[in-house]
C-alpha positions in Angstrom: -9.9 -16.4 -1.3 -6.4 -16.0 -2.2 -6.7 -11.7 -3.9 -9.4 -9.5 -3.1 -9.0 -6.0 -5.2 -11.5 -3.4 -3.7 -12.0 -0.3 -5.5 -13.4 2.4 -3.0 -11.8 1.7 0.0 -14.4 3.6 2.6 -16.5 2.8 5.0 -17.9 -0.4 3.2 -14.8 -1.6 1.4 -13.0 -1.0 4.5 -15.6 -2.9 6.8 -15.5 -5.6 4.0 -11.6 -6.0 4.1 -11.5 -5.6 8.0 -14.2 -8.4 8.2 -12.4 -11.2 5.7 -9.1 -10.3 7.7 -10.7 -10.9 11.2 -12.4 -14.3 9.7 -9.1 -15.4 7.9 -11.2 -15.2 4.7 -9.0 -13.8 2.2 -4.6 -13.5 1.9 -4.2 -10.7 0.0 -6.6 -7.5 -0.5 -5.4 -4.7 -3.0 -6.8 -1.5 -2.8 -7.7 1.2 -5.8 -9.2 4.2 -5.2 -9.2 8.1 -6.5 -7.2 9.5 -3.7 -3.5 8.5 -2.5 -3.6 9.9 1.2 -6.9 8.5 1.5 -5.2 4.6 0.1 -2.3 5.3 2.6 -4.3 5.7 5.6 -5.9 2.5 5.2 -2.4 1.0 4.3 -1.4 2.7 7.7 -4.5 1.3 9.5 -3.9 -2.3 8.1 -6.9 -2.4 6.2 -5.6 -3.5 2.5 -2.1 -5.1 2.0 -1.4 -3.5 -1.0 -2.8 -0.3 -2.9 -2.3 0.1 -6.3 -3.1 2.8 -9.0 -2.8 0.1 -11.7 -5.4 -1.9 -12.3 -4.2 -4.2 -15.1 -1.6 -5.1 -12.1 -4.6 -4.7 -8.9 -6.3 -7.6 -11.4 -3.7 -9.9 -12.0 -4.3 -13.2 -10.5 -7.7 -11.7 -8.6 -10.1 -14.1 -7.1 -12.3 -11.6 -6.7 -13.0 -8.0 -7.2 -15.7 -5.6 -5.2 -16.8 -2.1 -6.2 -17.4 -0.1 -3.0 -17.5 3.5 -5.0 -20.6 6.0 -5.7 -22.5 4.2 -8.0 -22.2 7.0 -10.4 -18.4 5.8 -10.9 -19.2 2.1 -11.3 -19.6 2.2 -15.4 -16.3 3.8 -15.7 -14.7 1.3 -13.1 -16.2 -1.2 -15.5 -15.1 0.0 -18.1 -11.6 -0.1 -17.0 -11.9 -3.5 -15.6 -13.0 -5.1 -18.7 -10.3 -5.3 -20.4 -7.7 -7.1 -17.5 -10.8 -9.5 -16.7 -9.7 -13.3 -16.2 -12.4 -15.8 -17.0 -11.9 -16.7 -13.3 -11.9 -13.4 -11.9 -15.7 -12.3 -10.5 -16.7 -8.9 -10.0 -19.6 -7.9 -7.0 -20.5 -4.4 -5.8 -21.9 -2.8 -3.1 -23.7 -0.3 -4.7 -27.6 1.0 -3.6 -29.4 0.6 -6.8 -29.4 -2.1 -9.3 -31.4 -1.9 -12.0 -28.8 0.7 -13.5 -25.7 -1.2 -12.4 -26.9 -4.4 -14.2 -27.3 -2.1 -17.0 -23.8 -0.6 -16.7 -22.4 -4.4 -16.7 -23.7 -5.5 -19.9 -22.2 -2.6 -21.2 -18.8 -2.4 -20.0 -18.0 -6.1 -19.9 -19.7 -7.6 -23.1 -19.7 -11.1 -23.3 -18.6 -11.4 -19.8 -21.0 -9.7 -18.2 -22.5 -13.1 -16.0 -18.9 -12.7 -14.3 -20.2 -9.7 -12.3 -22.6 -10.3 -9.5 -24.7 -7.5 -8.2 -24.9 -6.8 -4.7 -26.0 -4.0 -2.0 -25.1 -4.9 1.8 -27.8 -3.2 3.7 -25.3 -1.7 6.7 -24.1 1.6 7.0 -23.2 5.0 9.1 -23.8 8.6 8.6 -20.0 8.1 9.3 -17.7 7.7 5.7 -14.4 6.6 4.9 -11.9 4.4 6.1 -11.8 5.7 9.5 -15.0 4.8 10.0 -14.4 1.1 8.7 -15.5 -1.8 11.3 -14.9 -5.0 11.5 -18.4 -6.3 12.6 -20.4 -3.4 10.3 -22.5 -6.0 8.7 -22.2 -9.0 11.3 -26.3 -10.3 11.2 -26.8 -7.4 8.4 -28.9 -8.5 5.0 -27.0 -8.2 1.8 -29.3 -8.6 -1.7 -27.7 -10.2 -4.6 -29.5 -9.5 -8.0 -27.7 -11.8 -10.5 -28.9 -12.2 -13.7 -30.8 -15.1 -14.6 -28.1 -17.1 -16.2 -25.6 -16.3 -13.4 -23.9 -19.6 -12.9 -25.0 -20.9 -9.3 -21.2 -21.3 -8.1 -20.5 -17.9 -8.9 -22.6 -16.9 -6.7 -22.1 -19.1 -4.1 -18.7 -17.2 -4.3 -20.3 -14.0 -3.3 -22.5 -15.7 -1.2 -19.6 -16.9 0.9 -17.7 -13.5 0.9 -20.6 -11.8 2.4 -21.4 -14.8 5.4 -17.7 -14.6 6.1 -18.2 -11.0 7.2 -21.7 -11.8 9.5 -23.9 -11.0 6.8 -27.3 -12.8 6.1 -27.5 -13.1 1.9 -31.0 -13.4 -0.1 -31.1 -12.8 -3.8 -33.8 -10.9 -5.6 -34.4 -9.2 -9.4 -32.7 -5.9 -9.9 -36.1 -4.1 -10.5 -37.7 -5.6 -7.1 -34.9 -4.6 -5.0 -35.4 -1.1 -6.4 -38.5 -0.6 -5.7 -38.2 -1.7 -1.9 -35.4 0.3 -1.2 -36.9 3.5 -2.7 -39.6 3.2 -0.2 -37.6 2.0 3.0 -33.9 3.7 2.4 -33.6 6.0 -0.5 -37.2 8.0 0.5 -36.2 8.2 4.3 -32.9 10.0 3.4 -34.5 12.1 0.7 -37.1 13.3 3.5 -34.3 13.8 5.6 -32.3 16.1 3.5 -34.8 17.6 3.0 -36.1 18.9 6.1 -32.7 19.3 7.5 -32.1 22.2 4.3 -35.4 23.6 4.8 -34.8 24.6 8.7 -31.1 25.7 7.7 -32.4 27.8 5.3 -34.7 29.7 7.4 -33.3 33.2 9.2 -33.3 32.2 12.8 -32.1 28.3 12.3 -29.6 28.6 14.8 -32.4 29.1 17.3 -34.0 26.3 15.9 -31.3 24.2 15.9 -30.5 25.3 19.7 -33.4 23.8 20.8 -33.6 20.5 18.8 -33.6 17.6 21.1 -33.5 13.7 20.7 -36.7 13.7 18.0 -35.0 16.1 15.8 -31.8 14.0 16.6 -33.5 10.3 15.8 -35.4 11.8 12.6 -32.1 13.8 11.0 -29.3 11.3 11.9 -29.1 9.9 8.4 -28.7 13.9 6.5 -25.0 13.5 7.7 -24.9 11.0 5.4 -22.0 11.2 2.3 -23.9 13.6 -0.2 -22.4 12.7 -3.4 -23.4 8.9 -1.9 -26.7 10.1 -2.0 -26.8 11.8 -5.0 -26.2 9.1 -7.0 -28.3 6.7 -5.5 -31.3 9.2 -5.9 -30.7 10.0 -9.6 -29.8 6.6 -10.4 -33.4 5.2 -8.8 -35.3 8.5 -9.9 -38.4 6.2 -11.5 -38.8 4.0 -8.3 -37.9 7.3 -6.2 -40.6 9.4 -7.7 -43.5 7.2 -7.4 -42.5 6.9 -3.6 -42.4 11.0 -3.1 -45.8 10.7 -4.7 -47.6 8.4 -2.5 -45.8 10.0 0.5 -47.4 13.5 -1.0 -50.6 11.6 -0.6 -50.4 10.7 2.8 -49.0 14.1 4.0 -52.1 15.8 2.2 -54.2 13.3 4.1 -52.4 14.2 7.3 -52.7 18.3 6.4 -56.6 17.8 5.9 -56.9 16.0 9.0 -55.3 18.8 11.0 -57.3 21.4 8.9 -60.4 19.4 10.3 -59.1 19.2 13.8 -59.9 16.1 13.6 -58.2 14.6 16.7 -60.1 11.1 16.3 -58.2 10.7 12.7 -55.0 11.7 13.7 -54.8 9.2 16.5 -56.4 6.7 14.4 -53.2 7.0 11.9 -50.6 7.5 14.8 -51.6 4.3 16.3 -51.5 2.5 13.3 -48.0 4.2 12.2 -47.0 3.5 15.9 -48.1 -0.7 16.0 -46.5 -1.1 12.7 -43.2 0.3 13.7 -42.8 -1.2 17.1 -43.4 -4.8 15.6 -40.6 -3.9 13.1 -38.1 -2.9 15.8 -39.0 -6.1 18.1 -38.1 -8.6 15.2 -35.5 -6.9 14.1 -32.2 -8.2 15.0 -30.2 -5.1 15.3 
């Protein structure tokens, strides 16, 4: 790739440009984003070549452009890409939901809408901005492309080969399925975590409680010092999908709350050991 032009240069576009440098993947990345000090550190930390605040310049002569922003902000970057977009240009993001960014595409870019290839690399930190960039962030991480069904194939065989060029693993899915997975394994688990997290902060004596929180209360809240307008988005954007997993989880923790009602010790354990065998075979074939 001869000009990469990230917009959102953070903890993912950073990882992303950091990665293509350290595989010799890419001669030129150009960075946009909605704060100057913020493009000038990762000027200073040799993470883009170039940043730009035009983007009819940041375009010209692209091979590729990524959108590493809150998905909330992709339409309007979009928007503003549409009308500098080469025929030979392809745009990819890196957003958490899809259904709504595919949306947003057909939009913004009309007729050229199969240049943009929907993506979400499934790596991340509590940790944001370019400071907190890595070169190996998504080295044997999955990344889900959801093109659309006419997609050519070599244009995503371009994304494809961005994302193996940083580590990553790529399978491809429809926008709708990928949404529903991640509400249940990403977007609930953070949601839950927030939550809890508020509700002991809210309480009168959370400093005590918060002096005595050890390594469970550390493993369970690590991802509520995640980015919250990050979050935000994603959970508004993937309400539908979102909902219906707060409702079954509502199920279970009823079940759970009658069991305990009932003291019954034979039910709980029963559950635990289930909950427990299902997540230990996760971890052991997970690679990471």
């Amino acid at each position: 790739m001869n000009k990469l032009v990230i917009f959102g240069v953070g903890l993912i576009g950073g990882s992303v440009a950091l990665a293509l440098k350290q595989s010799q993947a890419v001669r030129h990345i150009v960075g946009i984003g909605r704060d100057g000090d913020h493009l000038q550190a990762a000027l200073d930390l040799g993470v883009i070549d170039e940043a730009q605040t035009s983007v009819a310049s940041a375009l010209d002569q692209a091979d590729m452009v990524l959108i590493a922003a809150p998905v909330a902000q992709t339409l309007a970057i979009l928007q503003g890409i549409a009308p500098h977009l080469a025929s030979s240009t392809i745009v990819t993001d890196a957003g958490s939901t899809k259904s709504d960014i595919v949306g947003y595409a057909q939009h913004a870019l009309g007729d050229r809408y199969l240049q943009f290839v929907p993506g979400h690399p499934i790596a991340g930190a509590e940790k944001s901005g370019v400071t907190a960039a890595r070169a190996d962030l998504f080295q044997n991480r999955n990344v889900v492309l959801t093109p659309f069904e006419q997609t050519a194939a070599p244009d995503i065989a371009r994304v494809q080969t961005m994302w193996e060029a940083c580590g990553a693993h790529v399978t491809t899915m429809t926008a709708a399925q990928h949404d529903r997975i991640f509400a249940a394994v990403s977007h609930l688990p953070h949601l839950l975590a927030f939550a809890l997290v508020n509700e002991l902060a809210s309480r009168p004596n959370a400093d005590q409680l918060f002096d005595f929180a050890a390594s469970g209360f550390r493993d369970f809240s690590r991802i509520a010092g995640s980015h919250p307008e990050m979050w935000r988005d994603i959970s508004l954007a993937n309400q539908a999908a979102l909902l219906e997993e707060l409702n079954a989880y509502q199920v279970q923790l009823s079940h759970v709350r009658e069991l305990l009602q009932q003291q019954d010790g034979a039910g709980l354990q029963q559950l635990f050991e289930r909950a427990s065998h299902a997540r230990n075979a996760w971890a052991r074939h997970k690679k990471y």
